[in-house]
N, C-alpha and C positions, 0 to 999 in steps of 0.2 A: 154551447158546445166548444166554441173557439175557445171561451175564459178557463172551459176542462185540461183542452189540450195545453195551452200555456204552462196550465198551473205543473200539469204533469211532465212535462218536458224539463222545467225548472225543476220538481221534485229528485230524476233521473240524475239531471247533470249535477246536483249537492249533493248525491250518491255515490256518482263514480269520484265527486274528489274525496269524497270522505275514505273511501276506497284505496285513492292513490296515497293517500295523508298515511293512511296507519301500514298500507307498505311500506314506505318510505320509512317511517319510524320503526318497525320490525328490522328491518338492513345495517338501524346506525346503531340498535339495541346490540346485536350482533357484535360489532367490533373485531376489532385484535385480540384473541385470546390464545393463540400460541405464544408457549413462553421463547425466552430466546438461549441461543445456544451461545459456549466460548467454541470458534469453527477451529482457531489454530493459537499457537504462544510462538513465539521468534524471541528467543533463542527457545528451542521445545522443551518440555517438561524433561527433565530427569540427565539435562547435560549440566558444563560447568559453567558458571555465569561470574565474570567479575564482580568485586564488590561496589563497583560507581557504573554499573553497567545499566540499561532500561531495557526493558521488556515491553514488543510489542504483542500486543492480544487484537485477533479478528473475529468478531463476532458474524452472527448470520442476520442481524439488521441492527437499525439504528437505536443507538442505546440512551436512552432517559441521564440514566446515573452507572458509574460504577465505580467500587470499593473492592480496596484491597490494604487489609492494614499491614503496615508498616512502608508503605509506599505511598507516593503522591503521583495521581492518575490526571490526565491529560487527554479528555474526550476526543478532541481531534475533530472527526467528519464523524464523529458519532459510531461508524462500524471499527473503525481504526483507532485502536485506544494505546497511550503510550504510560505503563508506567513505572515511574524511577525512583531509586532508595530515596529515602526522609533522611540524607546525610551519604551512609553508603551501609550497605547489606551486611550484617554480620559474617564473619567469616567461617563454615561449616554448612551442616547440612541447613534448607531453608525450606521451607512450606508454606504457600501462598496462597490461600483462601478468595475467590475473586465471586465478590458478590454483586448482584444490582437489577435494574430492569429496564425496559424499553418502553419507547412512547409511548405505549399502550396503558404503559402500570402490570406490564408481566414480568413476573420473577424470572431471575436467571437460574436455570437449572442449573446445580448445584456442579462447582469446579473447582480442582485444587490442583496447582504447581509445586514441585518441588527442586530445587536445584543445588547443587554443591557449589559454596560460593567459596572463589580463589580472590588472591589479592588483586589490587586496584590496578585496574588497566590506565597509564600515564603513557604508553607508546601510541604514535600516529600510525593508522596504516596507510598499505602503501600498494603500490602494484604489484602485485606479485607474478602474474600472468599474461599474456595477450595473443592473439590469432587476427592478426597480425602481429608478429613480435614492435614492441613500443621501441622507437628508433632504428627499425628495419629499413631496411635501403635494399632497391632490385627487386622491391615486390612486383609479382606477377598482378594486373588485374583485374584479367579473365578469372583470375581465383579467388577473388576476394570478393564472397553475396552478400557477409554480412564480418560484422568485429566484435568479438567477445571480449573483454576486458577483465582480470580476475583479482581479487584483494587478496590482502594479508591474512584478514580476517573478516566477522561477520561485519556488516556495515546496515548503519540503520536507516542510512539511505545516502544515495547519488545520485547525482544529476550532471547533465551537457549544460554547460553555460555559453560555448562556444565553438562554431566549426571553422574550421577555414579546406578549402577557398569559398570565399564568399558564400557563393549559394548554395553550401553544402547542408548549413544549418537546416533548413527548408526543407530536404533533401532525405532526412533521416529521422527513426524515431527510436528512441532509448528505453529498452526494457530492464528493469531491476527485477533480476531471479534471486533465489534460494539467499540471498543476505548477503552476496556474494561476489556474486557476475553479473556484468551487465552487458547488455548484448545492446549494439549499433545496426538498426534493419534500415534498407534505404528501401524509397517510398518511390512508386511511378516508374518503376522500371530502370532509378539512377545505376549505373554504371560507370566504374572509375576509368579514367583513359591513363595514357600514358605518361611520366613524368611529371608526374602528382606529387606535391608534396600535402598530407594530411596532417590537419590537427585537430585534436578535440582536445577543451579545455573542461577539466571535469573540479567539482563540487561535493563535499561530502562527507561525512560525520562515522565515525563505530558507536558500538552501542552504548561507550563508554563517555561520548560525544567528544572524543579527539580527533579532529580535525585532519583531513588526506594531507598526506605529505606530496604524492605526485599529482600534481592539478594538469599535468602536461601529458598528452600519448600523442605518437607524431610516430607516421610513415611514409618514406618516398617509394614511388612505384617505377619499373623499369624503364631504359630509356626505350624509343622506340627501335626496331629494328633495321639496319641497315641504314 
């Protein structure tokens, strides 16, 4: 009776993994079968694009491959794909066909650009804008929660390399909007006192990848009162 029960108990437990085994293989059968999407284009479909200018595309996951002829693509982080003329874009209307697929091996549903391409952007941008005006003097800084900064034009990206005073770098973090603006948020409740002088040292390319002309924004804050 004892050698029944063994045997039987053994029978049960080769059972349930056999069990767990072909769940398990049903799950991985399954996979990734959504295909993936193009989410956005920078600079968007249907404006004017310089002719040395790069086009970023955001996808909605990480992409395997992707194509787009007459262009050379630059995977990037896989969701963030960058890509730029083979030379520089013909001048007129343009149609960009962007093909490919993700880790999976799913096809990109099916996307096409089109843009009005202008001559070759050879100007640096520059600041155009700021909230706090850049070399403002007497700024208030009960007013000041955060610092917008605005270009000339689109920018394919910016960065802080540097703040001053000291521990301001720490202090702040740097969002890049609309291609654009970049907005200065400070972190932990920082608040500027009086008789500040600020600098941020900024980084940065247009889409044409000419290089910032103004790496410098700097404001002094009021003296104190009385």
């Amino acid at each position: 009776m004892m050698k029944l029960l063994k045997f039987s108990a053994l029978l049960t437990a080769a059972f349930m993994v056999f069990v767990m085994i072909g769940c398990g293989g049903e799950e991985e059968e399954e996979g990734d079968k959504t295909p993936p999407t193009l989410v956005s284009a920078s600079p968007a479909s249907g404006s004017e694009l310089a002719a040395n200018a790069s086009i970023t595309l955001v996808f909605s996951e990480k992409m395997k491959s992707v194509t787009v002829p007459g262009g050379v693509v630059d995977l990037g982080d896989g969701k963030n794909v960058t890509v730029k003329p083979s030379g520089e874009w013909a001048t007129g209307a343009l149609t960009l066909t962007v093909t490919g697929e993700d880790m999976a091996g799913n096809a990109l549903a099916a996307a096409s650009l089109s843009y009005t391409i202008k001559a070759a952007d050879k100007e640096a941008p520059k600041i155009a804008s700021a909230d706090p005006a850049n070399k403002a003097t007497g700024v208030d800084p009960a007013k000041v929660t955060e610092i917008k900064i605005e270009f000339s034009e689109a920018m394919k990206d910016v960065k802080v390399t540097a703040a001053e005073p000291s521990d301001l770098a720490a202090k702040i973090n740097a969002e890049f909007d609309n291609n654009k603006t970049l907005t200065i948020k400070f972190l932990g409740g920082y608040k500027l006192g009086n008789e500040m002088e600020i600098k941020i040292t900024l980084e940065g390319t247009d889409l044409a990848g000419n290089a910032l002309a103004d790496t410098s924004y700097t404001f002094t804050t009021m003296k104190k009162e009385g």
